[in-house]
C-alpha positions in Angstrom: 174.4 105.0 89.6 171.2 106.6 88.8 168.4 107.1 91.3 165.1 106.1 91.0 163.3 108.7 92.6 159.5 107.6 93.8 156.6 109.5 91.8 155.5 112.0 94.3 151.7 111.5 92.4 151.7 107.4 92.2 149.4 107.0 95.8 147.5 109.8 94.3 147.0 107.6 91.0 146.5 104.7 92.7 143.7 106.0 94.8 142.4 107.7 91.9 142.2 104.2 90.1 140.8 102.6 93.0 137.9 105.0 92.7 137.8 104.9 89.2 137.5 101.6 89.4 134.8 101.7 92.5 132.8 104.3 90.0 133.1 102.0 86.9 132.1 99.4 89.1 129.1 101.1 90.3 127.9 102.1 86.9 128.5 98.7 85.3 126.4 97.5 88.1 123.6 99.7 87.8 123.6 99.2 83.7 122.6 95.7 85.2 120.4 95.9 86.9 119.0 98.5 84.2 119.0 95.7 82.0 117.7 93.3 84.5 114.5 94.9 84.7 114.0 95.8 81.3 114.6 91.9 80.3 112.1 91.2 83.4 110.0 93.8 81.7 110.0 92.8 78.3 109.8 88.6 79.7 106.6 89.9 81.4 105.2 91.8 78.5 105.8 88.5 76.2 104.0 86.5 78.9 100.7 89.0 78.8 100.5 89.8 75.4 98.2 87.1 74.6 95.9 89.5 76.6 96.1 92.3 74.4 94.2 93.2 71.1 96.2 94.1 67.7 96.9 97.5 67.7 94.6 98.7 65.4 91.6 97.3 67.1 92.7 98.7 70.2 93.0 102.4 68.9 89.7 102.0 66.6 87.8 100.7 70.5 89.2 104.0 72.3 88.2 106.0 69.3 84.7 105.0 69.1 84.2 105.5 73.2 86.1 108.9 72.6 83.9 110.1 69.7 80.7 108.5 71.4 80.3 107.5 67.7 80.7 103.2 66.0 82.6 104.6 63.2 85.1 107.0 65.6 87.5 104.3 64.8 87.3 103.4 61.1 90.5 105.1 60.1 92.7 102.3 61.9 91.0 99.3 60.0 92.1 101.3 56.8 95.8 101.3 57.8 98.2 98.5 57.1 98.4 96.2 59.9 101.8 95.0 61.5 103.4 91.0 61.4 103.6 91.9 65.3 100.3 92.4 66.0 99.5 89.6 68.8 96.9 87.1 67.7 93.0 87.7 69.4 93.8 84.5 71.9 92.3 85.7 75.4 91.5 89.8 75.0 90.9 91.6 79.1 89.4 94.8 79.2 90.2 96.5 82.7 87.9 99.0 84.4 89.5 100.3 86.8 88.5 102.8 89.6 91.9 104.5 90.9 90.5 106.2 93.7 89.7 103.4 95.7 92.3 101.0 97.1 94.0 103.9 98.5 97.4 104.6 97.2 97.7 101.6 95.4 94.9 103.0 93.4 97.1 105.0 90.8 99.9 102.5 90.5 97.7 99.7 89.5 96.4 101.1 86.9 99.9 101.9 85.6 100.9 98.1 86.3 97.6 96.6 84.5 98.4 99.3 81.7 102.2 98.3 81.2 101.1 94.5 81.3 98.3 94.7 78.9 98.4 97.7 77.1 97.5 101.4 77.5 94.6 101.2 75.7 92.5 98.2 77.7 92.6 99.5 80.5 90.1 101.9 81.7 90.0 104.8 84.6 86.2 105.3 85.6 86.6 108.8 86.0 87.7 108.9 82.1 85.8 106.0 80.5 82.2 104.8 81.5 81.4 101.2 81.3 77.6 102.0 79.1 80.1 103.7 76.6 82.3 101.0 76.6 79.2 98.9 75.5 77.9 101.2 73.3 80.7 102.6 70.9 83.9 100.4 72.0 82.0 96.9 71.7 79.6 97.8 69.3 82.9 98.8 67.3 84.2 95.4 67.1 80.8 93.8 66.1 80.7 95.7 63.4 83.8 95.0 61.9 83.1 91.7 63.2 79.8 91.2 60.7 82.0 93.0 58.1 84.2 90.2 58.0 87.3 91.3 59.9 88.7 87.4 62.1 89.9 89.7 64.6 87.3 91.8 65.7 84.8 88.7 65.6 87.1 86.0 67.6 88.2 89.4 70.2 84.3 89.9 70.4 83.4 86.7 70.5 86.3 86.0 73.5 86.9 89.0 75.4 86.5 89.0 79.3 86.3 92.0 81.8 88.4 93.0 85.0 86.8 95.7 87.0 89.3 96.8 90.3 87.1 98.6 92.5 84.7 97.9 95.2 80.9 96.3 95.5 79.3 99.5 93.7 81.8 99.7 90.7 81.4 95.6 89.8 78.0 96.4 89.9 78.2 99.2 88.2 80.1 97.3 85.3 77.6 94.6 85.5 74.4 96.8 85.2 75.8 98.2 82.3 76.9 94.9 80.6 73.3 93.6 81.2 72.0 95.8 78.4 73.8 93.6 76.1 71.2 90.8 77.3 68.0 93.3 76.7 70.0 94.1 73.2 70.5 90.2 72.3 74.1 90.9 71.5 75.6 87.9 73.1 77.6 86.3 73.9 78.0 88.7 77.7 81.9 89.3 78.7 82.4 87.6 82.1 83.6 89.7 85.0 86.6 88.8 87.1 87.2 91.3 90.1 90.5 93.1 92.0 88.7 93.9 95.4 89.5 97.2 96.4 86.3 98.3 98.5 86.0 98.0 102.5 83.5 95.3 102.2 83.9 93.6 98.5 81.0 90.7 99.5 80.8 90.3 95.2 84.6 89.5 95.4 84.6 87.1 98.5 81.7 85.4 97.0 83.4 84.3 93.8 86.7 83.5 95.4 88.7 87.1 94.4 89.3 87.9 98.3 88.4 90.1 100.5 90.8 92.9 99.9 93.8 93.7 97.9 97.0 91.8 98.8 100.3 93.4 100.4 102.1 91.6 97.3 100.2 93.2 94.5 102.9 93.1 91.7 103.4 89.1 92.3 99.0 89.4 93.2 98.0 90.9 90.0 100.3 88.6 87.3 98.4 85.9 89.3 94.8 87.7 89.0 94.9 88.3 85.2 95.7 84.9 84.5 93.0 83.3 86.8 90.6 85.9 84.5 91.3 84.4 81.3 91.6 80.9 82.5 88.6 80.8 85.4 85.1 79.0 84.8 82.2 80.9 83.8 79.6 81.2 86.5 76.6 83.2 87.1 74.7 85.3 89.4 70.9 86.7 89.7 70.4 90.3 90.0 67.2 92.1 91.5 65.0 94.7 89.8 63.6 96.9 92.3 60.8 99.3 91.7 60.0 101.6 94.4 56.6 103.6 94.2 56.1 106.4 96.8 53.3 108.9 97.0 54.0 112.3 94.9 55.2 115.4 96.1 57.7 113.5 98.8 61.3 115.1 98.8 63.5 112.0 98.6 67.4 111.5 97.7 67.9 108.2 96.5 71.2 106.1 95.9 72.6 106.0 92.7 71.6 102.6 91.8 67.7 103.9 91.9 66.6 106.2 89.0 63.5 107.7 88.7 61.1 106.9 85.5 58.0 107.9 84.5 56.1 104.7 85.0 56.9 101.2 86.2 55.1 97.5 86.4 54.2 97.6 89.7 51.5 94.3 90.1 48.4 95.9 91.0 46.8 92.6 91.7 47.7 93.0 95.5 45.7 94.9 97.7 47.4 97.2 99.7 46.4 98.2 103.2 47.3 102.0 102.8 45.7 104.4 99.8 47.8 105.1 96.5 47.7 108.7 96.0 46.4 110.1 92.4 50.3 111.5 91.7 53.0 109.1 92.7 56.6 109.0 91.6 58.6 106.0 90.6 62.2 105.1 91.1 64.0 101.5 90.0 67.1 99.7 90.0 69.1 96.9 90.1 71.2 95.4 93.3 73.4 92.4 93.5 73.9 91.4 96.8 70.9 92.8 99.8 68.5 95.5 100.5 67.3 96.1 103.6 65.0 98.2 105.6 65.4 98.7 109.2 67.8 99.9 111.7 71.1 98.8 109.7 70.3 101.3 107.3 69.5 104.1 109.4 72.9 103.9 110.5 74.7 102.8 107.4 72.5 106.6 106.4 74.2 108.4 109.3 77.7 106.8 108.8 77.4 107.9 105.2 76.4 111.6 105.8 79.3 111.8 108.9 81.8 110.5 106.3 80.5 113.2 103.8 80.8 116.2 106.0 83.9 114.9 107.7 85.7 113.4 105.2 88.8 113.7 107.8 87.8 110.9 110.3 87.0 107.8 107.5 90.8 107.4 106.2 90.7 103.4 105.7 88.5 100.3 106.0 89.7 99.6 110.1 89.0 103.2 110.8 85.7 103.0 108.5 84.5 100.3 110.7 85.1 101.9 114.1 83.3 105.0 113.3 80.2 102.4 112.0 80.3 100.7 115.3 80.6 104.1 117.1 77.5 105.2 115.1 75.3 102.2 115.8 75.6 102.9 119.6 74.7 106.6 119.3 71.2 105.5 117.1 69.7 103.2 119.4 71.1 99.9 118.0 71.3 98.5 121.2 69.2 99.9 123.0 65.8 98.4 122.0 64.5 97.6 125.4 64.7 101.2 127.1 62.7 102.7 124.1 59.7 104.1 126.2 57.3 103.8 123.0 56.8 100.3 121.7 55.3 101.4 118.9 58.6 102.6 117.9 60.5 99.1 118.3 59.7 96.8 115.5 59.4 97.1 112.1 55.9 95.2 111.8 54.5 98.3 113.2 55.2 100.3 109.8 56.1 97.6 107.4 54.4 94.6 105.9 55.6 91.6 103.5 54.2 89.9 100.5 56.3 86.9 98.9 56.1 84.7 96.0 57.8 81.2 96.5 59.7 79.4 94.1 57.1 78.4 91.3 54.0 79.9 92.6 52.2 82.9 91.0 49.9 83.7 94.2 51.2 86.3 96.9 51.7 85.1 100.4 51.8 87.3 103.7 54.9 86.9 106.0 54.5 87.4 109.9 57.2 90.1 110.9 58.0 88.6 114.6 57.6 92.2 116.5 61.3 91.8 118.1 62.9 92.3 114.8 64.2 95.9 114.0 66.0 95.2 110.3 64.6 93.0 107.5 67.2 92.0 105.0 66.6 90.3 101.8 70.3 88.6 100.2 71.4 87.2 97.5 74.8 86.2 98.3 76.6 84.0 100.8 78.8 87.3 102.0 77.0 90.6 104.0 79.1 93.0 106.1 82.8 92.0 104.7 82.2 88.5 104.4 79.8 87.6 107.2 77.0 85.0 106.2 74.2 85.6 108.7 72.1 83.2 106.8 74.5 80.3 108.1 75.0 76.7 106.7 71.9 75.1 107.6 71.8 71.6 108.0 69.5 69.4 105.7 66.9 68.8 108.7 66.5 72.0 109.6 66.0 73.3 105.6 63.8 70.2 105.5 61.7 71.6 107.8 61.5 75.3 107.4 60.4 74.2 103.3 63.8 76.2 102.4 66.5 74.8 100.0 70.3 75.2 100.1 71.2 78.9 99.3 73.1 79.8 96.2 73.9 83.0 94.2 71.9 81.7 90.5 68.7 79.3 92.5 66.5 82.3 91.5 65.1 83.0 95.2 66.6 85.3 98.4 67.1 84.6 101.5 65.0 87.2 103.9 66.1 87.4 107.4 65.5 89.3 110.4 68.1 91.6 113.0 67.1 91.9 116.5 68.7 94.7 117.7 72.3 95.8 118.3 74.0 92.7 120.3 71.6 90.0 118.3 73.4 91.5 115.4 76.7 91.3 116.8 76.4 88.0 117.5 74.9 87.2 114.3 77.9 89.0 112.4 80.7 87.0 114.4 78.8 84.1 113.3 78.0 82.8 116.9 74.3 82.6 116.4 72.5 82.7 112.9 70.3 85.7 112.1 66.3 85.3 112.3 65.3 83.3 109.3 62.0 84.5 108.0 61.7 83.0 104.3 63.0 82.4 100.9 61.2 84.1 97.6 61.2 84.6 94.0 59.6 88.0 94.6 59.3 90.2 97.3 56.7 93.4 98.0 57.0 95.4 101.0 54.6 98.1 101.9 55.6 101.0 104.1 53.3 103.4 106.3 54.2 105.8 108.9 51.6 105.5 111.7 54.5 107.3 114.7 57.4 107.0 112.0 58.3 110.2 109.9 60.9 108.5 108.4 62.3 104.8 107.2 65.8 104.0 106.1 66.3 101.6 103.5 69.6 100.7 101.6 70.5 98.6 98.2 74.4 96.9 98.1 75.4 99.3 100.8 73.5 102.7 99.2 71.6 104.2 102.2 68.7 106.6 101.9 65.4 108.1 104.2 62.2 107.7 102.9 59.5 110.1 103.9 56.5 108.2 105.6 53.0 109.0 105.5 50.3 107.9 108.0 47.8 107.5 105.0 49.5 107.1 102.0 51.6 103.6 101.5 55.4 103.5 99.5 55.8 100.8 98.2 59.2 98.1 97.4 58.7 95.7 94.5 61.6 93.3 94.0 61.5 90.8 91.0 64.6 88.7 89.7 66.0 89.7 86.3 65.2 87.6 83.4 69.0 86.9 82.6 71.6 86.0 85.0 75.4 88.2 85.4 77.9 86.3 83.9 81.4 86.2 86.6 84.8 84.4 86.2 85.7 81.9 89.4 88.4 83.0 91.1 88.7 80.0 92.8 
């Protein structure tokens, strides 16, 4: 009888098939979950693409703001247009500033850009905002008034996203205000991604504070609160400041200097106007102040500046500004050996204009206070609201009304010194209520001071002082009102 001998290489082949088996296994699992998230891809472009313009819109928008030229994109309305070219139902535009947010910054945009498309969303650093208004929409409303459904309902419905902080909304904002002066309405409303330290603009209008942990899951959420939100609206502040000639000054960005400005000359002023004088203006959103806050939101700026090393996040940001307002003084008010130095009614005075009233009025500064704030929304200093809830007898009484971010009027308050602000800023106490006005003018003159601080949405500068000549601050609401999405 035969033998059956055993096949020296069958463990071998069976191991070899059981690893075979473990790789084919493997592969097969990773084609699925390959496919897995290329269907959750593709199931998440179909959800969004209601957000995005046809294609040929899109490229004749980038064209124009590339060119700097209206007609940089006429090529792509000559081309023959595609049966999958989404319908104009709910168009975002995305600006986007992918340095801030730290290293989220970058990946975001890569996110909004795979969601909507490549071509809607926007770096900063590559696209400004005015060109977006002055080529990319001026683009569709031309195509728009030559007939083209498309470009007029996209016009006609397209909202904005900016991701940044406090400066780049209102950076986006300035910018889409021109569209008001230029009657080419209707204004895109702005929904916000906060990624700033403070983002007061966002937490006003229900975006948040800051940018969430979950931001893949956040920002599916956030685009479709932007194309579904109410419309709301917000004042913004023209400020004109007029200083005497000659003075070396470095102010924020927000303030640009002109050749000539509508300063009311009605006023008398208690210093003398100099034959030369320079002229800057701008627009802010939220405060500007004068005072101690922004002599050390001036040093904090300049430390982070020169050492760029030591301001790595919002926490450490905030440490640094605490640190800082010990070192200047901030709570130290009482051991200041010249009382001249103190308070700010020793440099400064105030004119207002209430609600419906033409005439200027004087305001007492009470000589403890060492900052003067004047705000416009309900959030200052990451979401603090120093003006506080009032209750209806106490508004009653003052001759105030409830506070809101479109009534037309700011709310001017006063900081004591360092632990009066604390306080304040925890919300233990409220701040020192001084009035409420549809215009403000503040006069400036040095006396012992060489130097005041102001500041405008967080931009600090030092303004020279003179012991005879006066600067002066004009600040007058904007005819039209910022149009926002509610994130709420």
């Amino acid at each position: 009888m035969e033998k059956v001998m055993d096949n020296p290489t069958s463990a071998g082949d069976s191991s070899t098939s059981r690893t075979g088996t473990r790789i084919i296994s493997r592969e097969t699992a990773t084609m699925g979950c390959g496919f897995s998230n290329f269907t959750t891809f593709m199931a998440e472009k179909q959800d969004f693409a209601r957000l995005a313009m046809p294609q040929y819109l899109r490229l004749a928008v980038l064209d124009s703001i590339r060119k700097q030229d209206v007609n940089g994109g006429d090529q792509h309305f000559q081309m023959p247009r595609s049966d999958d070219d989404p319908y104009c139902e709910t168009p975002i535009v995305v600006f986007i500033n992918s340095k801030s947010g730290g290293r989220h910054g970058p990946v975001l945009k890569e996110r909004l850009q795979n969601l909507i498309s490549e071509e809607q969303v926007f770096d900063l650093h590559d696209v400004k905002p005015r060109e977006f208004v002055r080529y990319g929409l001026a683009c569709l409303e031309k195509w728009a008034e030559s007939g083209d459904a498309c470009a007029k309902e996209t016009r006609m419905n397209i909202r904005v996203v900016v991701a940044g902080g406090d400066g780049t909304v209102g950076w986006v904002l300035g910018c889409l205000g021109e569209l008001h002066q230029e009657g080419r309405l209707p204004v895109p409303p702005v929904a916000i991604i906060p990624l700033g330290t403070g983002n007061d603009l966002s937490r006003s209008f229900g975006w948040g504070g800051s940018f969430p942990f979950s931001w893949k899951s956040a920002i599916k959420r956030t685009l479709q609160r932007a194309t579904t939100g109410p419309v709301c609206h917000l004042d913004s502040w023209h400020t004109v400041v007029q200083m005497p000639g000659g003075e070396v000054v470095d102010p924020p960005h927000s303030l640009k200097a002109t050749e000539e400005c509508d300063v009311d000359q009605t006023l008398k002023i208690e210093g003398h106007v100099p034959d030369k004088v320079n002229y800057y203006q701008g627009v802010f959103y939220n405060y500007f102040s004068v005072g101690m806050d922004a002599q050390v939101a001036y040093g904090f700026h300049n430390l982070r500046n020169d050492k760029p090393y030591l301001a790595q996040g919002p926490i450490s940001n905030k440490i640094i500004y605490s640190g800082y307002s010990c070192s200047q003084g901030w709570f130290l008010t009482p051991c200041m050996s010249d009382p001249s130095l103190r308070g700010l009614n020793n440099i400064l005075s105030i004119h207002i204009k209430r609600a419906n009233c033409s005439e200027w009025e004087p305001i007492t500064i009470p000589g403890s206070v060492r900052a003067i704030v004047a705000l416009n929304l309900h959030s200052y200093g990451s979401g603090r609201n120093p003006w506080g809830n009032l209750k209806p007898e106490y508004l009653e009484k003052r001759g105030f009304v409830e506070a809101h971010v479109d009534d037309g009027l700011l709310e001017i308050f006063g900081l004591k010194q360092g632990w009066h602000a604390s306080f304040v800023m925890v919300e233990l106490i409220s701040a020192k209520h001084i009035a409420q006005a549809a215009s403000i003018r503040l006069e400036l003159r040095g006396g012992e001071w060489r130097d005041a601080f102001l500041q405008m949405d967080g931009e600090p500068w030092k303004q020279p002082m003179s012991r005879e000549y006066s600067t002066i601050v004009e600040i007058k609401r904007v005819p039209f009102q910022s149009v926002m999405i509610s994130g709420e």
